[in-house]
C-alpha positions in Angstrom: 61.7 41.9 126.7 64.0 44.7 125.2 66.4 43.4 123.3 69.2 46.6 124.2 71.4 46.7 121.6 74.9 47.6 121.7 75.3 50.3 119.2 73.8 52.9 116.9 72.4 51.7 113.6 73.7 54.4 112.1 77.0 55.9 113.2 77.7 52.6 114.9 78.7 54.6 118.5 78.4 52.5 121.6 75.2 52.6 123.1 75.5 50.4 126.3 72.7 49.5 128.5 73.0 52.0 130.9 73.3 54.7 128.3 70.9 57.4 128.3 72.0 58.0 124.8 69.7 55.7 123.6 66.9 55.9 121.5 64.3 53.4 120.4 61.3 52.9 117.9 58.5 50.8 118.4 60.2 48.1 116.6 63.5 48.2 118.5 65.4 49.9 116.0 68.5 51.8 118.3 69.8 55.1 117.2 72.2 57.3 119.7 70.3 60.6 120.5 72.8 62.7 118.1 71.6 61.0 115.0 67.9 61.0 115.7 68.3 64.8 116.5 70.6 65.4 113.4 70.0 63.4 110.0 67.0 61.1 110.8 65.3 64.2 112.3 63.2 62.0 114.7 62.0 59.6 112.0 63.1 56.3 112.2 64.2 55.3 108.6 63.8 51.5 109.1 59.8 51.8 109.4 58.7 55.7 109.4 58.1 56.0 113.1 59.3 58.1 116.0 61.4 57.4 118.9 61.6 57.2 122.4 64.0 57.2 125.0 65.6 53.6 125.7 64.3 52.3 129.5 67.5 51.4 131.7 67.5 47.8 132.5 68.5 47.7 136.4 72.0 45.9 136.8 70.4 43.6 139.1 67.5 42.5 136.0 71.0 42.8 133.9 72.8 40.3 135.0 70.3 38.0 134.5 68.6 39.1 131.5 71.6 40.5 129.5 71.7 43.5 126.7 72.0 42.0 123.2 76.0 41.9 121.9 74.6 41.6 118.1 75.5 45.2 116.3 72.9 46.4 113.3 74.6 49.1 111.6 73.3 50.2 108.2 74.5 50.2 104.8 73.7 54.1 104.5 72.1 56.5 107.4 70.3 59.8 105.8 
């Protein structure tokens, strides 16, 4: 199950589960759209893949499978 994280790894913006901000690799790593557009230019920089558009978890499946609360922000975002 999606883990959906809180925030953007790299400009640390909110990113909350209903966002359709949200952008995914295969391994979970969660940028907002602006920063995968901009300086990662679609290339995930945790493991060289692409991303995808994070599925919205229905606020019924929500409430009882909850979004993650632990924020991954990096030490330095391209």
């Amino acid at each position: 199950m999606l883990e959906l994280r809180p925030n953007c790894e790299c400009c640390d913006r909110d990113l909350p589960p209903d966002s359709a901000e949200a952008r995914i690799c295969t391994f979970e790593c969660t940028f907002c759209a602006d920063c995968v557009a901009g300086p990662l230019k679609g290339t995930c920089p945790n493991c060289g893949g692409g991303f995808a558009s994070r599925p919205i978890r229905p606020a019924t499946a929500l409430a009882r499978f909850p979004a993650s609360i632990e924020r991954v922000v990096r030490e330095s975002c391209p």
